[in-house]
C-alpha positions, 0 to 999 in steps of 0.5 A: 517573415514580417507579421502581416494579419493579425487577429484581435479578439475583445468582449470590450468594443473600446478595446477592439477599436483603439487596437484596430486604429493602432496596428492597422495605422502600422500597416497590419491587416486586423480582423476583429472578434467579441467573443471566443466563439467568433475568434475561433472561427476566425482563427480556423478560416484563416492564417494570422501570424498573430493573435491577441486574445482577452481571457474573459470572453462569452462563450470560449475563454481566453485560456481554452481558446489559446488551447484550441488555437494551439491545437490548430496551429501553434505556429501563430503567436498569441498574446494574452490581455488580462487585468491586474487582478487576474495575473494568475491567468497570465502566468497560466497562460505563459505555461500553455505557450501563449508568447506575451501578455498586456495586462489592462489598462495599457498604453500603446507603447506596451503593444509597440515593444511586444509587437517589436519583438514579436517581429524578432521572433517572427524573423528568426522562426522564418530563418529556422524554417529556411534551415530545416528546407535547406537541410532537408534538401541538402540531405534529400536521398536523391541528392546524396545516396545515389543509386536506382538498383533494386538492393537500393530501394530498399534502403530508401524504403527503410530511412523513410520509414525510419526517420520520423522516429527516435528508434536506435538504429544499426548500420551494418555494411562494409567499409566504404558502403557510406554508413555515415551517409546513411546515419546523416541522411536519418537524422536530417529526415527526422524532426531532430534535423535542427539540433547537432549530428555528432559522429564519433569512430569507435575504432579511431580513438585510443581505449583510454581515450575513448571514454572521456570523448563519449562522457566527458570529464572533470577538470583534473579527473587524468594527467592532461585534463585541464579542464572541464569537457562536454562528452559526444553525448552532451555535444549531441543533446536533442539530436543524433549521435553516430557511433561509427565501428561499434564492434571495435568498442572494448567490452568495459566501455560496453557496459557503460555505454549500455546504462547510459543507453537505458538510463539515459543520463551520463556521468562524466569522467572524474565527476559525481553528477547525472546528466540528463541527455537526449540523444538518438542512437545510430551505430555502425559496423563492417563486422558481424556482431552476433559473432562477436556476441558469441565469441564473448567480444562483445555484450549480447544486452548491448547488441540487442539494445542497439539492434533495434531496427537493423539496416544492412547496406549492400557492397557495390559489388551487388548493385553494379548497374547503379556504378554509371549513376556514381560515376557521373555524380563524381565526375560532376561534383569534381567539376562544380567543386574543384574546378575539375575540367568537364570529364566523361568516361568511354564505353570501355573504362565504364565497363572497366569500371563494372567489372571491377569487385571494388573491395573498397565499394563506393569510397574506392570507386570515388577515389578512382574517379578523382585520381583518374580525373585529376591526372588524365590529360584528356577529356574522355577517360580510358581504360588506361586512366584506371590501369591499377584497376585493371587486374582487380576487374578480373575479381569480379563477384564473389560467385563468377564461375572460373571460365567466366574469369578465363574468358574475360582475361582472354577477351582483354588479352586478345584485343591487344593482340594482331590474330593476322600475325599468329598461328599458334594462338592455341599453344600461346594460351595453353602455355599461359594456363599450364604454367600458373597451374603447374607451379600452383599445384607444385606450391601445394605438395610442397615440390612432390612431382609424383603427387603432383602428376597424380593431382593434375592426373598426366604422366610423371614422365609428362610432368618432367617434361612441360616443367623443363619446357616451361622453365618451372623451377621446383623448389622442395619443400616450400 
Protein backbone atom coordinates (compact mmCIF):
# COMPACT_ATOMS: atom_id res chain seq x y z
CA UNK A 1 0.00 0.00 0.00
CA UNK A 2 1.67 3.45 -1.13
CA UNK A 3 0.92 6.69 1.21
CA UNK A 4 -1.69 8.68 -1.04
CA UNK A 5 -3.27 11.43 1.63
CA UNK A 6 -1.56 13.18 3.91
CA UNK A 7 -2.43 15.50 6.34
CA UNK A 8 -0.14 18.61 7.32
CA UNK A 9 -1.08 20.52 10.53
CA UNK A 10 1.09 23.87 11.29
CA UNK A 11 0.22 27.12 13.27
CA UNK A 12 3.30 28.74 10.86
CA UNK A 13 1.64 29.52 7.02
CA UNK A 14 5.28 29.17 5.77
CA UNK A 15 5.60 25.83 6.94
CA UNK A 16 2.27 24.56 5.62
CA UNK A 17 3.11 26.06 2.41
CA UNK A 18 6.59 24.92 1.53
CA UNK A 19 5.36 21.04 2.93
CA UNK A 20 1.99 21.55 0.64
CA UNK A 21 4.53 22.40 -2.49
CA UNK A 22 6.91 19.75 -1.43
CA UNK A 23 4.51 16.30 -1.30
CA UNK A 24 1.96 17.43 -3.41
CA UNK A 25 4.65 17.95 -6.32
CA UNK A 26 5.47 14.08 -5.43
CA UNK A 27 2.20 13.22 -6.48
CA UNK A 28 0.55 13.53 -2.50
CA UNK A 29 -3.17 14.48 -2.00
CA UNK A 30 -2.37 17.24 1.23
CA UNK A 31 -4.83 18.94 3.16
CA UNK A 32 -3.74 21.73 5.43
CA UNK A 33 -4.66 22.60 9.09
CA UNK A 34 -3.38 25.66 11.69
CA UNK A 35 -4.59 24.58 14.59
CA UNK A 36 -5.08 21.50 16.49
CA UNK A 37 -8.76 21.74 16.49
CA UNK A 38 -8.95 21.97 12.59
CA UNK A 39 -6.56 19.03 12.31
CA UNK A 40 -8.47 16.99 14.36
CA UNK A 41 -11.52 17.59 12.60
CA UNK A 42 -9.91 16.75 9.64
CA UNK A 43 -8.45 13.74 10.82
CA UNK A 44 -12.03 12.62 11.79
CA UNK A 45 -13.68 13.53 8.21
CA UNK A 46 -11.24 11.77 6.65
CA UNK A 47 -8.69 8.38 6.23
CA UNK A 48 -4.95 9.98 5.86
CA UNK A 49 -2.08 7.26 5.84
CA UNK A 50 -0.07 9.91 7.05
CA UNK A 51 -0.04 12.89 9.43
CA UNK A 52 2.46 15.50 10.17
CA UNK A 53 1.78 17.43 13.10
CA UNK A 54 3.71 20.61 14.86
CA UNK A 55 3.38 20.05 18.92
CA UNK A 56 3.05 23.83 19.45
CA UNK A 57 -0.41 24.46 18.05
CA UNK A 58 -3.50 26.91 19.45
CA UNK A 59 -6.22 25.09 20.78
CA UNK A 60 -5.15 21.21 20.65
CA UNK A 61 -1.31 20.29 20.89
CA UNK A 62 0.72 18.33 18.91
CA UNK A 63 1.22 15.58 21.72
CA UNK A 64 -2.85 15.60 22.92
CA UNK A 65 -3.53 15.41 19.26
CA UNK A 66 -1.44 12.56 18.45
CA UNK A 67 -3.22 10.89 21.51
CA UNK A 68 -6.79 11.53 19.89
CA UNK A 69 -5.39 10.58 16.67
CA UNK A 70 -4.45 7.29 18.18
CA UNK A 71 -7.47 6.91 19.91
CA UNK A 72 -9.35 7.38 16.42
CA UNK A 73 -7.37 5.14 14.35
CA UNK A 74 -3.71 4.22 14.96
CA UNK A 75 -3.56 2.68 12.01
CA UNK A 76 -2.21 6.17 10.02
CA UNK A 77 1.43 7.16 11.08
CA UNK A 78 2.13 10.43 12.32
CA UNK A 79 5.09 12.48 12.39
CA UNK A 80 5.90 14.91 14.93
CA UNK A 81 8.00 18.52 14.08
CA UNK A 82 9.39 20.41 17.03
CA UNK A 83 12.34 22.82 17.68
CA UNK A 84 15.49 21.90 18.86
CA UNK A 85 14.86 23.23 22.08
CA UNK A 86 11.81 20.93 22.67
CA UNK A 87 13.27 17.63 21.90
CA UNK A 88 11.85 16.17 25.23
CA UNK A 89 8.50 16.57 23.61
CA UNK A 90 9.82 14.40 20.81
CA UNK A 91 11.12 11.84 22.81
CA UNK A 92 7.50 11.95 24.55
CA UNK A 93 6.11 11.80 21.35
CA UNK A 94 8.02 8.65 20.18
CA UNK A 95 6.66 6.80 23.67
CA UNK A 96 3.08 7.49 22.77
CA UNK A 97 3.69 6.05 19.23
CA UNK A 98 4.25 8.95 17.02
CA UNK A 99 6.42 7.10 13.90
CA UNK A 100 9.15 9.82 13.38
CA UNK A 101 9.95 13.58 14.28
CA UNK A 102 11.58 16.69 12.21
CA UNK A 103 12.85 18.82 14.10
CA UNK A 104 12.74 22.60 12.72
CA UNK A 105 14.47 23.90 10.83
CA UNK A 106 14.65 21.05 8.27
CA UNK A 107 15.58 20.70 4.83
CA UNK A 108 13.39 18.82 2.56
CA UNK A 109 15.74 16.04 2.05
CA UNK A 110 14.92 15.19 5.99
CA UNK A 111 11.23 14.96 4.92
CA UNK A 112 12.29 12.56 1.53
CA UNK A 113 13.96 9.88 3.63
CA UNK A 114 11.00 9.75 6.42
CA UNK A 115 8.50 10.00 3.66
CA UNK A 116 10.98 6.64 2.06
CA UNK A 117 10.59 5.05 4.97
CA UNK A 118 7.25 5.70 5.98
CA UNK A 119 6.40 3.75 2.43
CA UNK A 120 8.47 0.72 3.64
CA UNK A 121 6.26 0.76 6.74
CA UNK A 122 3.31 1.30 4.73
CA UNK A 123 4.22 -1.56 2.73
CA UNK A 124 4.90 -4.03 5.11
CA UNK A 125 1.55 -3.09 7.25
CA UNK A 126 -0.15 -3.88 4.04
CA UNK A 127 1.58 -7.41 3.67
CA UNK A 128 0.62 -7.98 7.58
CA UNK A 129 -2.85 -7.20 6.70
CA UNK A 130 -2.97 -9.49 3.74
CA UNK A 131 -1.65 -12.34 5.96
CA UNK A 132 -4.08 -11.80 8.96
CA UNK A 133 -7.18 -12.17 5.76
CA UNK A 134 -5.56 -14.96 4.34
CA UNK A 135 -4.95 -16.76 7.55
CA UNK A 136 -8.30 -15.93 8.57
CA UNK A 137 -9.75 -17.07 5.38
CA UNK A 138 -7.72 -20.10 5.33
CA UNK A 139 -8.80 -21.26 8.70
CA UNK A 140 -12.54 -19.88 8.14
CA UNK A 141 -14.97 -22.91 10.12
CA UNK A 142 -16.79 -23.26 6.86
CA UNK A 143 -13.46 -23.98 5.26
CA UNK A 144 -11.89 -26.34 7.63
CA UNK A 145 -14.20 -27.92 10.23
CA UNK A 146 -16.92 -29.00 7.94
CA UNK A 147 -20.27 -30.31 9.28
CA UNK A 148 -24.01 -28.49 9.75
CA UNK A 149 -25.19 -31.12 12.41
CA UNK A 150 -26.96 -29.61 15.51
CA UNK A 151 -23.73 -31.26 18.02
CA UNK A 152 -21.53 -29.05 15.44
CA UNK A 153 -23.23 -25.64 15.80
CA UNK A 154 -22.27 -25.70 18.99
CA UNK A 155 -18.87 -26.19 18.53
CA UNK A 156 -18.92 -23.16 16.32
CA UNK A 157 -20.81 -21.25 18.73
CA UNK A 158 -18.06 -21.84 21.29
CA UNK A 159 -14.94 -20.85 19.05
CA UNK A 160 -16.81 -17.82 18.25
CA UNK A 161 -17.00 -17.10 21.34
CA UNK A 162 -13.77 -18.01 22.45
CA UNK A 163 -11.42 -16.95 20.02
CA UNK A 164 -11.33 -13.14 20.67
CA UNK A 165 -9.98 -13.94 24.19
CA UNK A 166 -6.62 -15.26 26.06
CA UNK A 167 -8.71 -17.74 28.28
CA UNK A 168 -7.00 -21.38 28.39
CA UNK A 169 -8.90 -23.67 26.54
CA UNK A 170 -9.41 -27.59 26.93
CA UNK A 171 -10.27 -29.96 24.20
CA UNK A 172 -11.64 -32.78 24.91
CA UNK A 173 -12.87 -35.53 22.54
CA UNK A 174 -11.72 -38.96 20.83
CA UNK A 175 -9.09 -39.56 18.78
CA UNK A 176 -9.39 -38.33 15.40
CA UNK A 177 -12.38 -35.82 16.23
CA UNK A 178 -9.89 -33.00 14.79
CA UNK A 179 -8.82 -31.34 18.23
CA UNK A 180 -5.95 -29.97 16.41
CA UNK A 181 -8.10 -28.30 14.05
CA UNK A 182 -9.94 -26.86 16.53
CA UNK A 183 -7.03 -25.48 18.89
CA UNK A 184 -5.75 -24.11 14.95
CA UNK A 185 -9.12 -22.74 14.10
CA UNK A 186 -8.85 -20.57 17.70
CA UNK A 187 -5.87 -19.33 17.30
CA UNK A 188 -6.24 -18.10 13.78
CA UNK A 189 -9.59 -16.41 14.82
CA UNK A 190 -7.96 -14.62 17.44
CA UNK A 191 -5.88 -11.40 17.69
CA UNK A 192 -2.75 -13.85 17.97
CA UNK A 193 -3.46 -15.19 14.53
CA UNK A 194 0.33 -13.43 13.33
CA UNK A 195 2.51 -14.98 15.72
CA UNK A 196 3.51 -18.68 15.57
CA UNK A 197 1.04 -21.74 16.55
CA UNK A 198 3.21 -24.31 18.12
CA UNK A 199 1.83 -27.91 18.70
CA UNK A 200 3.47 -30.37 20.82
CA UNK A 201 2.13 -34.43 21.62
CA UNK A 202 2.27 -35.02 25.03
CA UNK A 203 1.88 -38.51 24.40
CA UNK A 204 4.50 -38.97 21.41
CA UNK A 205 7.85 -37.72 23.27
CA UNK A 206 10.01 -39.83 25.52
CA UNK A 207 9.35 -38.63 29.46
CA UNK A 208 13.09 -37.54 29.60
CA UNK A 209 12.62 -35.83 26.75
CA UNK A 210 9.60 -34.21 27.32
CA UNK A 211 10.78 -31.37 29.63
CA UNK A 212 13.65 -30.00 27.35
CA UNK A 213 10.95 -29.77 24.24
CA UNK A 214 8.49 -27.59 26.68
CA UNK A 215 11.21 -25.42 28.54
CA UNK A 216 14.36 -25.83 26.43
CA UNK A 217 17.92 -26.41 27.98
CA UNK A 218 21.35 -25.06 28.22
CA UNK A 219 24.15 -26.06 26.39
CA UNK A 220 25.52 -29.00 28.46
CA UNK A 221 22.64 -29.36 30.87
CA UNK A 222 22.47 -33.57 29.48
CA UNK A 223 24.48 -36.07 27.58
CA UNK A 224 23.46 -34.94 24.11
CA UNK A 225 22.71 -31.13 24.79
CA UNK A 226 25.39 -29.45 22.46
CA UNK A 227 23.81 -26.43 22.48
CA UNK A 228 21.60 -24.31 23.66
CA UNK A 229 17.52 -24.62 22.50
CA UNK A 230 14.27 -22.45 22.76
CA UNK A 231 11.34 -24.56 24.54
CA UNK A 232 7.80 -24.79 22.75
CA UNK A 233 7.06 -21.93 24.95
CA UNK A 234 9.65 -19.79 23.88
CA UNK A 235 8.90 -21.03 20.01
CA UNK A 236 5.40 -19.90 21.15
CA UNK A 237 5.96 -16.54 22.41
CA UNK A 238 2.90 -14.10 21.50
CA UNK A 239 0.86 -16.79 20.09
CA UNK A 240 -0.91 -20.16 20.80
CA UNK A 241 0.93 -23.20 22.11
CA UNK A 242 -1.02 -26.65 21.64
CA UNK A 243 -0.62 -29.32 24.34
CA UNK A 244 -1.80 -32.40 22.54
CA UNK A 245 -2.79 -35.78 24.99
CA UNK A 246 -2.39 -33.77 28.02
CA UNK A 247 -3.61 -36.58 30.16
CA UNK A 248 -0.43 -38.75 29.19
CA UNK A 249 1.95 -35.63 30.71
CA UNK A 250 3.80 -37.52 33.83
CA UNK A 251 2.73 -36.14 36.98
CA UNK A 252 6.42 -34.59 37.66
CA UNK A 253 6.28 -32.61 34.47
CA UNK A 254 2.80 -31.69 35.80
CA UNK A 255 3.89 -29.43 38.31
CA UNK A 256 6.14 -27.80 36.30
CA UNK A 257 4.01 -26.97 33.65
CA UNK A 258 1.40 -25.69 36.69
CA UNK A 259 4.04 -22.69 37.65
CA UNK A 260 5.05 -21.90 34.40
CA UNK A 261 0.94 -21.66 33.79
CA UNK A 262 0.77 -19.39 36.97
CA UNK A 263 4.08 -17.68 36.79
CA UNK A 264 4.14 -17.22 33.43
CA UNK A 265 7.92 -17.52 32.99
CA UNK A 266 9.76 -20.57 32.27
CA UNK A 267 13.44 -21.80 33.24
CA UNK A 268 15.13 -23.70 30.81
CA UNK A 269 16.56 -27.09 31.57
CA UNK A 270 20.05 -26.92 33.05
CA UNK A 271 19.88 -22.77 33.33
CA UNK A 272 19.19 -20.22 36.27
CA UNK A 273 17.52 -17.70 34.21
CA UNK A 274 13.39 -16.78 34.20
CA UNK A 275 12.07 -16.00 30.95
CA UNK A 276 9.25 -14.18 30.36
CA UNK A 277 6.65 -15.79 28.16
CA UNK A 278 3.29 -15.07 26.79
CA UNK A 279 1.66 -17.86 25.40
CA UNK A 280 -2.27 -19.05 25.21
CA UNK A 281 -2.95 -22.37 26.27
CA UNK A 282 -4.90 -24.90 24.19
CA UNK A 283 -5.05 -28.58 25.67
CA UNK A 284 -6.17 -31.50 24.41
CA UNK A 285 -7.19 -34.80 25.53
CA UNK A 286 -9.21 -38.38 24.39
CA UNK A 287 -9.07 -39.24 28.22
CA UNK A 288 -11.34 -38.01 31.14
CA UNK A 289 -9.10 -36.27 33.29
CA UNK A 290 -11.46 -35.79 36.26
CA UNK A 291 -10.90 -39.60 36.56
CA UNK A 292 -7.29 -39.43 36.25
CA UNK A 293 -7.51 -36.52 38.94
CA UNK A 294 -9.36 -39.05 41.20
CA UNK A 295 -7.06 -41.84 40.61
CA UNK A 296 -4.07 -39.64 41.53
CA UNK A 297 -2.86 -39.77 37.64
CA UNK A 298 -3.08 -36.43 37.28
CA UNK A 299 -2.81 -32.82 39.40
CA UNK A 300 -6.48 -31.58 40.48
CA UNK A 301 -4.72 -27.83 40.50
CA UNK A 302 -3.46 -28.32 37.18
CA UNK A 303 -6.60 -29.73 35.73
CA UNK A 304 -8.50 -26.87 37.14
CA UNK A 305 -6.08 -24.26 35.53
CA UNK A 306 -6.17 -25.44 32.31
CA UNK A 307 -10.13 -26.38 32.35
CA UNK A 308 -11.16 -23.05 32.17
CA UNK A 309 -13.26 -23.15 29.44
CA UNK A 310 -13.79 -26.64 28.34
CA UNK A 311 -14.92 -27.92 24.70
CA UNK A 312 -16.03 -31.62 24.08
CA UNK A 313 -15.85 -32.51 20.37
CA UNK A 314 -18.50 -35.06 19.55
CA UNK A 315 -17.56 -38.60 17.76
CA UNK A 316 -18.72 -38.75 14.22
CA UNK A 317 -20.92 -41.55 15.34
CA UNK A 318 -22.98 -38.68 16.81
CA UNK A 319 -23.30 -36.49 13.75
CA UNK A 320 -23.78 -39.20 11.07
CA UNK A 321 -25.83 -36.63 8.55
CA UNK A 322 -22.66 -34.38 8.51
CA UNK A 323 -20.79 -37.77 7.05
CA UNK A 324 -21.99 -37.05 3.16
CA UNK A 325 -20.53 -33.17 4.07
CA UNK A 326 -17.00 -35.00 4.63
CA UNK A 327 -17.17 -37.38 2.35
CA UNK A 328 -17.61 -34.73 -0.72
CA UNK A 329 -14.85 -32.38 1.19
CA UNK A 330 -12.23 -35.57 0.65
CA UNK A 331 -13.32 -36.48 -2.36
CA UNK A 332 -12.45 -33.03 -3.85
CA UNK A 333 -9.44 -31.93 -1.92
CA UNK A 334 -8.11 -35.45 -3.33
CA UNK A 335 -8.65 -34.11 -6.66
CA UNK A 336 -7.36 -30.44 -6.47
CA UNK A 337 -4.11 -31.78 -4.41
CA UNK A 338 -3.24 -34.98 -5.39
CA UNK A 339 -4.30 -35.24 -8.66
CA UNK A 340 -6.91 -37.73 -7.91
CA UNK A 341 -9.36 -38.19 -10.84
CA UNK A 342 -12.95 -36.78 -10.29
CA UNK A 343 -14.79 -39.35 -7.89
CA UNK A 344 -18.31 -39.71 -6.17
CA UNK A 345 -19.80 -42.15 -3.92
CA UNK A 346 -23.39 -44.28 -5.16
CA UNK A 347 -26.14 -43.99 -2.89
CA UNK A 348 -25.12 -47.29 -1.26
CA UNK A 349 -21.51 -46.96 -0.23
CA UNK A 350 -22.83 -43.58 1.01
CA UNK A 351 -25.17 -45.26 3.08
CA UNK A 352 -22.37 -47.81 3.87
CA UNK A 353 -20.51 -45.01 4.83
CA UNK A 354 -23.37 -43.84 7.53
CA UNK A 355 -23.68 -46.99 9.21
CA UNK A 356 -20.30 -47.50 9.75
CA UNK A 357 -19.47 -46.73 13.85
CA UNK A 358 -15.90 -45.24 12.59
CA UNK A 359 -13.92 -45.91 16.13
CA UNK A 360 -11.60 -43.88 14.43
CA UNK A 361 -14.10 -40.56 13.60
CA UNK A 362 -13.24 -38.30 11.12
CA UNK A 363 -9.46 -39.10 10.66
CA UNK A 364 -10.63 -42.88 9.84
CA UNK A 365 -13.42 -41.66 7.70
CA UNK A 366 -10.51 -39.49 5.66
CA UNK A 367 -8.36 -42.35 5.55
CA UNK A 368 -11.12 -44.61 4.00
CA UNK A 369 -11.96 -42.27 1.37
CA UNK A 370 -8.44 -41.68 0.08
CA UNK A 371 -7.69 -45.61 -0.07
CA UNK A 372 -10.71 -46.28 -1.72
CA UNK A 373 -10.14 -43.23 -4.08
CA UNK A 374 -6.90 -44.10 -4.95
CA UNK A 375 -7.12 -47.93 -5.78
CA UNK A 376 -10.69 -47.87 -7.17
CA UNK A 377 -10.57 -48.30 -11.12
CA UNK A 378 -13.99 -46.58 -11.60
CA UNK A 379 -15.42 -43.39 -11.26
CA UNK A 380 -18.36 -43.94 -8.86
CA UNK A 381 -17.12 -45.73 -5.80
CA UNK A 382 -19.18 -48.77 -4.50
CA UNK A 383 -19.89 -50.53 -1.28
CA UNK A 384 -16.93 -53.05 -2.65
CA UNK A 385 -14.48 -50.02 -2.56
CA UNK A 386 -14.95 -49.85 1.18
CA UNK A 387 -15.08 -53.86 1.90
CA UNK A 388 -12.95 -53.53 5.46
CA UNK A 389 -15.79 -51.37 6.37
CA UNK A 390 -18.21 -53.82 5.61
CA UNK A 391 -18.57 -55.99 9.10
CA UNK A 392 -17.84 -52.59 11.15
CA UNK A 393 -21.02 -50.79 9.55
CA UNK A 394 -23.01 -53.41 11.58
CA UNK A 395 -21.55 -51.81 14.90
CA UNK A 396 -23.57 -49.24 14.40
CA UNK A 397 -24.15 -46.84 17.52
CA UNK A 398 -23.32 -47.57 20.89
CA UNK A 399 -27.27 -47.86 21.63
CA UNK A 400 -28.69 -49.88 18.16
CA UNK A 401 -31.07 -52.24 19.80
CA UNK A 402 -29.73 -56.15 18.72
CA UNK A 403 -32.93 -56.76 16.16
CA UNK A 404 -31.75 -53.36 14.66
CA UNK A 405 -28.55 -55.11 14.16
CA UNK A 406 -29.99 -58.65 12.98
CA UNK A 407 -32.06 -56.89 10.75
CA UNK A 408 -29.30 -54.80 8.96
CA UNK A 409 -27.21 -57.96 8.51
CA UNK A 410 -30.31 -59.51 7.04
CA UNK A 411 -31.16 -56.98 4.67
CA UNK A 412 -27.36 -56.93 3.60
CA UNK A 413 -27.13 -60.76 3.40
CA UNK A 414 -30.54 -61.14 1.33
CA UNK A 415 -29.79 -58.66 -1.48
CA UNK A 416 -26.99 -60.91 -2.33
CA UNK A 417 -29.01 -63.67 -2.54
CA UNK A 418 -31.88 -65.19 -5.63
CA UNK A 419 -35.02 -65.79 -2.99
CA UNK A 420 -36.67 -67.34 -6.48
CA UNK A 421 -33.86 -70.24 -5.87
CA UNK A 422 -34.82 -70.78 -1.90
CA UNK A 423 -37.37 -72.40 -0.07
CA UNK A 424 -35.69 -72.87 3.11
CA UNK A 425 -34.96 -69.41 3.89
CA UNK A 426 -36.22 -69.54 7.38
CA UNK A 427 -34.17 -72.65 8.44
CA UNK A 428 -31.03 -70.92 6.55
CA UNK A 429 -31.28 -68.00 9.19
CA UNK A 430 -32.14 -69.72 12.06
CA UNK A 431 -29.20 -72.10 11.43
CA UNK A 432 -26.84 -68.77 11.08
CA UNK A 433 -28.62 -67.23 14.43
CA UNK A 434 -28.42 -70.87 16.43
CA UNK A 435 -25.13 -71.73 15.73
CA UNK A 436 -23.11 -68.22 16.85
CA UNK A 437 -25.36 -68.58 19.84
CA UNK A 438 -24.94 -71.69 20.89
CA UNK A 439 -21.19 -71.77 20.83
CA UNK A 440 -21.28 -68.21 22.69
CA UNK A 441 -23.27 -69.60 25.63
CA UNK A 442 -20.97 -72.98 25.62
CA UNK A 443 -17.70 -70.40 25.80
CA UNK A 444 -19.39 -68.98 29.01
CA UNK A 445 -20.22 -72.20 31.13
CA UNK A 446 -16.98 -73.29 30.16
CA UNK A 447 -18.63 -76.75 27.85
CA UNK A 448 -21.44 -77.32 30.75
CA UNK A 449 -24.15 -78.57 28.25
CA UNK A 450 -26.74 -78.98 31.42
CA UNK A 451 -25.82 -75.04 32.20
CA UNK A 452 -26.06 -74.33 28.85
CA UNK A 453 -29.65 -75.70 28.10
CA UNK A 454 -30.78 -74.22 31.42
CA UNK A 455 -29.40 -70.60 29.92
CA UNK A 456 -30.78 -71.00 26.35
CA UNK A 457 -33.82 -72.76 28.30
CA UNK A 458 -34.39 -75.79 25.54
CA UNK A 459 -34.02 -79.57 26.72
CA UNK A 460 -30.39 -81.28 27.49
CA UNK A 461 -31.68 -83.78 24.87
CA UNK A 462 -32.25 -80.81 22.25
CA UNK A 463 -28.92 -79.28 23.11
CA UNK A 464 -27.36 -82.52 22.14
CA UNK A 465 -28.90 -82.80 19.17
CA UNK A 466 -28.62 -78.97 17.29
CA UNK A 467 -25.00 -79.45 18.61
CA UNK A 468 -24.47 -82.79 16.40
CA UNK A 469 -26.67 -81.17 13.60
CA UNK A 470 -24.69 -77.89 13.80
CA UNK A 471 -21.21 -79.64 14.09
CA UNK A 472 -20.38 -77.56 17.09
CA UNK A 473 -17.68 -78.71 18.60
CA UNK A 474 -17.59 -78.49 22.60
CA UNK A 475 -14.51 -77.87 24.43
CA UNK A 476 -14.65 -78.20 28.39
CA UNK A 477 -13.35 -75.92 30.14
CA UNK A 478 -12.51 -73.14 28.02
Amino acid sequence: MALKQILVADDEESIRWVLSKALSKQGFKVDLAEDGDQALELFQANEYDLAILDIKMPGITGLELLKRMQEERSEALIVIMTAESTMENAVEAMKLGAYDYLTKPFDLGALDAILLKAEKAAAVTSQIDQLKEELQGQYRLDRTIIGTSPAMQEVYKVIGRIAPSTATVLVIGESGTGKELIARAIHFNSPRLTKPFVALNCAAIPRELLESELFGHEKGAFTGATERKAGKFEQAEGGTLFLDEIGDMPLELQAKLLRVLQEKEVTRTGGSNTIPVDVRIVAATNQDLANLVRDKKFREDLYFRLNVVPMSLPPLRERRQDISLLVEFFLSRLQDEAGVTARECNKEALELLQQYNWPGNVRELENAIQRAALLSPNPVLTPSDFSTLADGALNGPEDESLESLISKKLCKSLAQMDLQDLDNLYDIVLEQVERPLINIILDKTRGNQVRTAEILGINRNTLRKKIKNLEIEVKKGT
